[in-house]
MARBA-249279 format. One record per residue (C-alpha): residue number from 1; x, y, z; residue in one letter. Coordinates in Angstrom, 2 decimals, decimal comma, always signed. Example, Ala and Ser with C-alpha at 12.3 -4.5 7.8 and 13.67 -1.06 7.14 Angstrom:
BEGIN
PT   n       u       v       w res
PT   1  +12,30   -4,50   +7,80   A
PT   2  +13,67   -1,06   +7,14   S
This chain:
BEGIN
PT   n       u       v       w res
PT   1  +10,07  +13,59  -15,69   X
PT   2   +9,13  +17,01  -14,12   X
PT   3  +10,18  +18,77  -11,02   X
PT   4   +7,89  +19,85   -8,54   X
PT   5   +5,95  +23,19   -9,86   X
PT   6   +7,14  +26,07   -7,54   X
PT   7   +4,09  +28,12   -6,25   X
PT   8   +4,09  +32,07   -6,88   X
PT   9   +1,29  +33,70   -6,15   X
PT  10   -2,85  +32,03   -5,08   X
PT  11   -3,69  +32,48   -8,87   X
PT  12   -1,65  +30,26  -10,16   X
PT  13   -2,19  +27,44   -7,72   X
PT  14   -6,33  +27,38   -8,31   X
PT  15   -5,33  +27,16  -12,09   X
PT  16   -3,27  +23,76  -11,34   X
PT  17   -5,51  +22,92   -9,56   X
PT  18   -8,66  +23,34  -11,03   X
PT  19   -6,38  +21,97  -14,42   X
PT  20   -5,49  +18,80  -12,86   X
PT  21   -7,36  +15,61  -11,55   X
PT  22   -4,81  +15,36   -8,80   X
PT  23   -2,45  +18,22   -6,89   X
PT  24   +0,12  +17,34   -4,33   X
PT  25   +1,46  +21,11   -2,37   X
PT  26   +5,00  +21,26   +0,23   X
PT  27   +4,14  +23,91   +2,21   X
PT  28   +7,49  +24,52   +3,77   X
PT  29  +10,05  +27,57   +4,51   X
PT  30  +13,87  +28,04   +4,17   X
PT  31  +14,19  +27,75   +7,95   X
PT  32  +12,56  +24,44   +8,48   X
PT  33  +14,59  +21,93   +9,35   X
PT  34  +12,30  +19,00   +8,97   X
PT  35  +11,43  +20,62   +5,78   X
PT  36  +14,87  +20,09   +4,35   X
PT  37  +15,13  +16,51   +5,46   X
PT  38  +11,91  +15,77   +3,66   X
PT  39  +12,30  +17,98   +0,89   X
PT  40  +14,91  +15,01   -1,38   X
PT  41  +12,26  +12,29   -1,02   X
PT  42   +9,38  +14,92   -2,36   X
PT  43  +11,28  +15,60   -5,47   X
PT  44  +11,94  +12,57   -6,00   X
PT  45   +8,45  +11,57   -6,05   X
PT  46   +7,86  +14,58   -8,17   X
PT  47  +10,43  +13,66  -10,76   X
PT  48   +9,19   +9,98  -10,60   X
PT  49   +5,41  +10,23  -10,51   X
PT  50   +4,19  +14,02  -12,44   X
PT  51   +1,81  +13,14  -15,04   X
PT  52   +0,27  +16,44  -16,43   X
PT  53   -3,01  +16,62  -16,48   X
PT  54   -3,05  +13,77  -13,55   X
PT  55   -0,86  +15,14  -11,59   X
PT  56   +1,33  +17,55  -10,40   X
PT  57   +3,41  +18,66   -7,54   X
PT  58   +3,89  +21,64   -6,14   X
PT  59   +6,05  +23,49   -3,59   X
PT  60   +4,95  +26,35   -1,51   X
PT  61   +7,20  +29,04   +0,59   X
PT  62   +4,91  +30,02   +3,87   X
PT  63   +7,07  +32,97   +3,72   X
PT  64   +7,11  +33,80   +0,06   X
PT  65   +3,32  +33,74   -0,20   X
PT  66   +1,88  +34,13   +3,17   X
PT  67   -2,00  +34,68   +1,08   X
PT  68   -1,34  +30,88   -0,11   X
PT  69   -0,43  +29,97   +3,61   X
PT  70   -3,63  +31,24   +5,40   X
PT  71   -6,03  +30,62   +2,67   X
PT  72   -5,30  +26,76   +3,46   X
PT  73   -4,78  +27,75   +7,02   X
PT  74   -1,07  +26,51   +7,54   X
PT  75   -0,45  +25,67  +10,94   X
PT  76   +2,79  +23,48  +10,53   X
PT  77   +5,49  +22,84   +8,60   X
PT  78   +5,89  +20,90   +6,15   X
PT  79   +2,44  +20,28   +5,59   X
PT  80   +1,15  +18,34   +2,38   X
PT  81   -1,84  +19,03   +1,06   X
PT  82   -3,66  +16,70   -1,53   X
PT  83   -6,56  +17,99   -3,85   X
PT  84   -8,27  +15,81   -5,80   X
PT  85  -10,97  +17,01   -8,19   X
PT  86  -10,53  +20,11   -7,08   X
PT  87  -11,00  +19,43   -3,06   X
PT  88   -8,54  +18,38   -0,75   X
PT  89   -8,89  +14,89   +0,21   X
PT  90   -5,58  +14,47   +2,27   X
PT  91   -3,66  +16,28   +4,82   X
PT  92   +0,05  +15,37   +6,31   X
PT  93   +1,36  +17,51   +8,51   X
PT  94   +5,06  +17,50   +9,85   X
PT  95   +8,16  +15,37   +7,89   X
PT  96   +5,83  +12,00   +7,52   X
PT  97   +7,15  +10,00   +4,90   X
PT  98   +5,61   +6,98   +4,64   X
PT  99   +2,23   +8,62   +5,09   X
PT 100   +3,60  +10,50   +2,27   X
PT 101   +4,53   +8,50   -0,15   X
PT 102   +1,74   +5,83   +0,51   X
PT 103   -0,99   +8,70   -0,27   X
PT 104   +0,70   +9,57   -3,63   X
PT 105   +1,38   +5,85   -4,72   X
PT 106   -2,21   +4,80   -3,78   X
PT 107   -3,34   +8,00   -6,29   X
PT 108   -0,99   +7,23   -8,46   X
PT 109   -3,15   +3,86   -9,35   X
PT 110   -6,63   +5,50  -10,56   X
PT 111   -4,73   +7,05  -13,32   X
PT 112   -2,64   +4,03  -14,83   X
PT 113   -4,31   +1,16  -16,51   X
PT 114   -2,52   -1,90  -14,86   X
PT 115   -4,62   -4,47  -16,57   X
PT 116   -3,11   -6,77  -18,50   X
PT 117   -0,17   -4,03  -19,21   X
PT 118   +3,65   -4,99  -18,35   X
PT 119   +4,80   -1,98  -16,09   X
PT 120   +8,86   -2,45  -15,69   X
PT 121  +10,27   -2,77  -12,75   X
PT 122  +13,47   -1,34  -13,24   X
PT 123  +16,85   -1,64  -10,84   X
PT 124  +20,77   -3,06  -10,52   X
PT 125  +20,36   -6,35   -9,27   X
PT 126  +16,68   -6,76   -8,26   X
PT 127  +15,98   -9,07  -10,76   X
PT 128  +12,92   -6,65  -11,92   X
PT 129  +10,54   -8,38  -13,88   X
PT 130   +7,20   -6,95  -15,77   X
PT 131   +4,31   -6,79  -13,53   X
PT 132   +1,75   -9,44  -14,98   X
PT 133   -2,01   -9,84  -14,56   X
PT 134   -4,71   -6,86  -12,89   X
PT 135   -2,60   -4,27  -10,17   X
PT 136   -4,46   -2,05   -7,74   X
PT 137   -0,93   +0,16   -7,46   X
PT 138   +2,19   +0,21   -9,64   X
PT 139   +5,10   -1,74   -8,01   X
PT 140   +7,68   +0,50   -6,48   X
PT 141  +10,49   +1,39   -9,21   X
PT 142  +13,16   -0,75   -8,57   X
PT 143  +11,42   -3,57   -7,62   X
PT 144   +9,11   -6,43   -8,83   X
PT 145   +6,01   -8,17   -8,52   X
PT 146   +7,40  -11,54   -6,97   X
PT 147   +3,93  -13,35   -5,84   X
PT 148   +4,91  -16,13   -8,54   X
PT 149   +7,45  -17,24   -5,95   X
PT 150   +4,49  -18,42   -3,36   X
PT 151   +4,04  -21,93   -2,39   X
PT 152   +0,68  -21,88   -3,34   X
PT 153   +0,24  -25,73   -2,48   X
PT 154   +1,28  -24,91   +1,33   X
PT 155   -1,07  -21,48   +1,57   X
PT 156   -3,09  -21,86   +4,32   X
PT 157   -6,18  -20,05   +6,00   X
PT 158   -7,75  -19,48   +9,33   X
PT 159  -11,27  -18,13   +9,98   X
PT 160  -11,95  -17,73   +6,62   X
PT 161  -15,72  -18,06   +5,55   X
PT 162  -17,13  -20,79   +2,84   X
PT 163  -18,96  -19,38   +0,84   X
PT 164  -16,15  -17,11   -0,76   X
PT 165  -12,55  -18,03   -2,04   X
PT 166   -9,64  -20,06   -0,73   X
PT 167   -6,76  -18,57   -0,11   X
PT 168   -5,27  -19,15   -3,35   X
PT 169   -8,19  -16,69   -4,56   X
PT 170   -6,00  -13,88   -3,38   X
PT 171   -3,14  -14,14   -5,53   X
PT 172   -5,42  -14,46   -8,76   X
PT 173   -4,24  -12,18  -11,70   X
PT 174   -7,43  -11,60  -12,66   X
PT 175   -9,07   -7,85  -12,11   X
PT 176  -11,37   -8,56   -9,30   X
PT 177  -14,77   -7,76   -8,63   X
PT 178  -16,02   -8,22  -12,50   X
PT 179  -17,88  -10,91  -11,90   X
PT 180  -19,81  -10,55   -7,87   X
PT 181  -21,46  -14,49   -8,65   X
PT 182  -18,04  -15,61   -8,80   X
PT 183  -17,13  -14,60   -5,22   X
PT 184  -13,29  -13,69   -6,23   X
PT 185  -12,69  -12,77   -2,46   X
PT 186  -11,81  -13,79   +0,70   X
PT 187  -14,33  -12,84   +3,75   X
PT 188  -13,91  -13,23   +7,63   X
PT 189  -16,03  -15,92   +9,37   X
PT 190  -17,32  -16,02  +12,76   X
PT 191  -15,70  -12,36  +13,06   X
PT 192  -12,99   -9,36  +11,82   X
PT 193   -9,84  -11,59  +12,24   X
PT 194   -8,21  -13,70   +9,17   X
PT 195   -4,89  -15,02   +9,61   X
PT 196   -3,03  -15,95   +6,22   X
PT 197   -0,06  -18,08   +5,80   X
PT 198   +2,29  -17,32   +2,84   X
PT 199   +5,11  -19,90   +2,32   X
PT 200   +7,90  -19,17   -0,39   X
PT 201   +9,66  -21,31   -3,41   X
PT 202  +12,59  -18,57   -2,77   X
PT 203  +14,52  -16,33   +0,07   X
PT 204  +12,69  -13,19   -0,43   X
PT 205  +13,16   -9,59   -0,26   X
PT 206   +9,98   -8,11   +0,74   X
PT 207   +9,65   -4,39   -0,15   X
PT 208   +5,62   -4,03   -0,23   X
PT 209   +2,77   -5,87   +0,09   X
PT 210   -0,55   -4,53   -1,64   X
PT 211   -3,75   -5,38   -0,51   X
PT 212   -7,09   -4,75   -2,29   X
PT 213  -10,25   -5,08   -0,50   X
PT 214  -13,77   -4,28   -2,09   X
PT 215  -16,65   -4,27   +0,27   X
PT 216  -19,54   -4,36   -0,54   X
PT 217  -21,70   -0,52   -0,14   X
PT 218  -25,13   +0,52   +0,71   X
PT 219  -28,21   -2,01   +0,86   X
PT 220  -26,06   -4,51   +0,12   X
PT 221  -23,33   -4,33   +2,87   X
PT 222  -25,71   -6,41   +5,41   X
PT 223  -23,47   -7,89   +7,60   X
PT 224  -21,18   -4,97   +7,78   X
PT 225  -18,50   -6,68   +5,86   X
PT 226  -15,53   -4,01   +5,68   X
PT 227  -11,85   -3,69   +4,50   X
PT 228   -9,16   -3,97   +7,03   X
PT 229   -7,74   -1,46   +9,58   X
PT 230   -4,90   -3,06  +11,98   X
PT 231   -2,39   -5,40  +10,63   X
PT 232   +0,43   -7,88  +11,85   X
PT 233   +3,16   -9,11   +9,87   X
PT 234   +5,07  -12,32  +11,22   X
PT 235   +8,25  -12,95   +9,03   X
PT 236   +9,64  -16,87   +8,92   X
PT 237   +7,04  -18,86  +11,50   X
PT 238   +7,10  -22,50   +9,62   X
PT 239   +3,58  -22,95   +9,62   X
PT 240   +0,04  -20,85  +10,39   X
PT 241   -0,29  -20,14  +14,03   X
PT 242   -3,53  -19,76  +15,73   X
PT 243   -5,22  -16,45  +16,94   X
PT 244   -4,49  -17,31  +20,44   X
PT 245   -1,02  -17,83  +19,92   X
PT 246   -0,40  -14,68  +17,71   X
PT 247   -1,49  -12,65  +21,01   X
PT 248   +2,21  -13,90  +22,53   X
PT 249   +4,38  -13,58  +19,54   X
PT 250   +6,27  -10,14  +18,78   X
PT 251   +5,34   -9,24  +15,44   X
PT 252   +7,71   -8,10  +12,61   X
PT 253   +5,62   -5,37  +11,87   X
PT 254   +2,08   -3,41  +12,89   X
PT 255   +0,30   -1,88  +10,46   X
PT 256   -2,50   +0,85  +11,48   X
PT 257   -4,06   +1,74   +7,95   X
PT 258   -6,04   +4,75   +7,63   X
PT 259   -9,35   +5,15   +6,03   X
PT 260   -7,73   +7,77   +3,18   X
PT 261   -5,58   +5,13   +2,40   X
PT 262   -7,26   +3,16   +0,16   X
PT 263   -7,10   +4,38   -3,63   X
PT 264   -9,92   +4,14   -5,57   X
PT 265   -9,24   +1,01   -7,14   X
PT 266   -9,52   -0,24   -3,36   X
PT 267   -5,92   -1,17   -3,10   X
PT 268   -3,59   +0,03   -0,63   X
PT 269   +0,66   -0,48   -0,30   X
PT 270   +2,06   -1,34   +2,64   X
PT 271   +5,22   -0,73   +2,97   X
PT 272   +7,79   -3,27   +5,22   X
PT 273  +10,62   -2,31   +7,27   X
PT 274  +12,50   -3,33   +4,92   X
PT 275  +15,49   -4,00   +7,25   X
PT 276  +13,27   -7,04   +8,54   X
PT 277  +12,54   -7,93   +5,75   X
PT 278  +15,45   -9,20   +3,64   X
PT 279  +15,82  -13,14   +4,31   X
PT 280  +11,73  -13,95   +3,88   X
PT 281  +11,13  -17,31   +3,05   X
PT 282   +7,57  -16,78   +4,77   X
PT 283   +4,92  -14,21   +5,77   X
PT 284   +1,83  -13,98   +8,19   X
PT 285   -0,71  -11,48   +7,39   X
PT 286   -2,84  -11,56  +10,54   X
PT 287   -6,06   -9,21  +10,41   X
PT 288   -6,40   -8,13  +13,64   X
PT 289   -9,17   -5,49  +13,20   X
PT 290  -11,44   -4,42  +10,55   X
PT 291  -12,59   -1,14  +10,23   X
PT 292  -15,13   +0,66  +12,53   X
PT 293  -18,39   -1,04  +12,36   X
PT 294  -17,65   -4,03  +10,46   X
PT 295  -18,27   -7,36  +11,70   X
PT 296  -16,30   -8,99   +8,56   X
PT 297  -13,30   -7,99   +6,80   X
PT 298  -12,95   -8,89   +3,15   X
PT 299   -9,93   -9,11   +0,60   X
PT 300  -10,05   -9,17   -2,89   X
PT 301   -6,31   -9,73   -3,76   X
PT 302   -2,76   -9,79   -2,16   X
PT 303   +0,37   -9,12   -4,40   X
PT 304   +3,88   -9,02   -2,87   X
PT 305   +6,43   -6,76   -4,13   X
PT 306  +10,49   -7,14   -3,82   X
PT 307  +13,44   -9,07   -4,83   X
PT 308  +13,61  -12,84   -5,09   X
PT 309  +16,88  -14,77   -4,04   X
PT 310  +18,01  -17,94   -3,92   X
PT 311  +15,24  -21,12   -4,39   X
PT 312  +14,78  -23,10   -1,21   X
PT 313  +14,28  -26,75   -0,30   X
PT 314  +11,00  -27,24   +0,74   X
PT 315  +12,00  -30,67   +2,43   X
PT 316  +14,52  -29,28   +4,55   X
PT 317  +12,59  -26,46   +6,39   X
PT 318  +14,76  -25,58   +8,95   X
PT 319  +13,60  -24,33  +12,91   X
PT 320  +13,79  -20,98  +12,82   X
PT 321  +16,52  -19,96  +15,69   X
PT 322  +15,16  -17,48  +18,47   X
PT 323  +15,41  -13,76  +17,71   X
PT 324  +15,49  -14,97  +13,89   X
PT 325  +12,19  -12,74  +13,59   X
């Protein structure tokens, strides 16, 4: 466990860089006060996440080494700056953290080998489990892959095309897209929009939900089938609701995901409100959009990460209460 690297002179930070797969920079000063409110949640991603060699986090005074500050043209404060293969890929300006730490767990994924391999979960009183099967992104520490407590019987699917999976498809273990004949995915229908129904065994904690979507590219992406891009998360509805309906129900959560967002195992981790998300005993993922230009959206595989509770009786589903949401 390493600290963030602190940056001395332009020399030194081209040698990281050019030394490492993957750099992470705080460009910051002593007078920023969004700097220091950020500034605990950067080390601790630092302490949590430095793999030499992979990669490394850095902190840079604007003031210290003004040279470093214009050569990457430093207009705000704190801005991150993420270089990957020796070119920055990723820019957050201003004390953003979620866009944060969702950029550095999605990298964090190329350089682990999740398949097959137990990755603890590790945490008092989260009931943290080994991660099983093929993961796009490490679950967050503390918590625990908890997708064996879906219904998987009472999954349900709107809009969802034939000629790929079911939904059950998308909580597969397996690593996906090793086999394209056996059409491991789920793809959109008669447009963008797929609404999923998740129904759990147990009253769930829900920290993160992962989705990994792998389009296809080039010559062979005909009808413009692409990954997600606006999300809605409806916590506790008893059953599926229809597209229609969605329109005049509040969601829990939006989700706007960027194109940088998706690591290059094609995964990306959303991360709940957790506040909302602490007595789950079900969860709509409604696609609203796909990315620009697509006429399909696709998903390979869904894993939920959190805490599980209590078990439930499925025979005595109760009506959820207004404002229960």
């Amino acid at each position: 466990m390493q600290k963030a690297v602190v940056i001395t002179s332009d020399s030194q930070l081209s040698t990281l860089i050019s030394s490492n797969k993957t750099v992470v920079i705080d460009f910051h000063a002593q007078w920023c006060g969004p700097c220091k409110v950020v500034a605990p949640v950067y080390e601790k991603l630092s302490t949590a996440l430095t793999s030499p060699g992979n990669i490394v986090f850095t902190k840079c005074d604007v003031d210290a080494c003004q040279d470093v500050a214009r050569k990457y043209n430093i207009t705000a404060m704190p801005t991150f700056i993420i270089f990957k293969g020796g070119k920055e890929v990723r820019r957050i300006e201003d004390a953003n953290v979620p866009d944060l730490a969702l950029a550095v767990q999605s990298l964090v994924a190329e350089y682990k080998n999740y398949g097959g391999a137990s990755s603890s979960a590790s945490g008092s009183g989260s009931g943290a489990a080994p991660a099983t099967g093929w993961w796009g992104a490490p679950p967050a520490k503390g918590y625990a892959d908890i997708s064996e407590e879906i219904e998987k019987v009472s999954l349900d699917i709107m809009n969802a095309s034939t000629d790929a999976g079911t939904a059950r498809t998308l909580f597969e273990e397996s690593e996906p897209g090793k086999d394209p004949k056996a059409r491991d995915w789920v793809e959109s229908d008669t447009d963008e929009q797929l609404m999923i129904f998740v129904p759990f065994r147990s009253i769930l904690k829900i920290h993160s939900i992962h989705l990994t979507s792998l389009p296809p590219s080039g010559d062979d992406n005909e009808e413009e089938v692409g990954r997600p891009r606006r999300l809605k998360l409806y916590a506790n509805r008893p059953t599926i609701v229809g597209f229609e309906e969605a329109e005049g129900i509040v969601p829990t959560q939006e989700v706007e995901i960027a194109p940088e967002s998706w690591s290059n195992t094609g995964t990306v981790v959303i991360n709940t409100r957790f506040v909302k998300f602490q007595s789950i005993f079900s969860l709509i993922i409604f696609v609203e959009e796909g990315e620009d230009g697509c006429e399909k959206t696709r998903i390979d595989r869904i894993r939920v990460v959190g805490e599980a509770g209590e078990k439930r009786d499925l025979g005595k589903l109760e009506k959820i209460k207004d404002g229960h949401e």
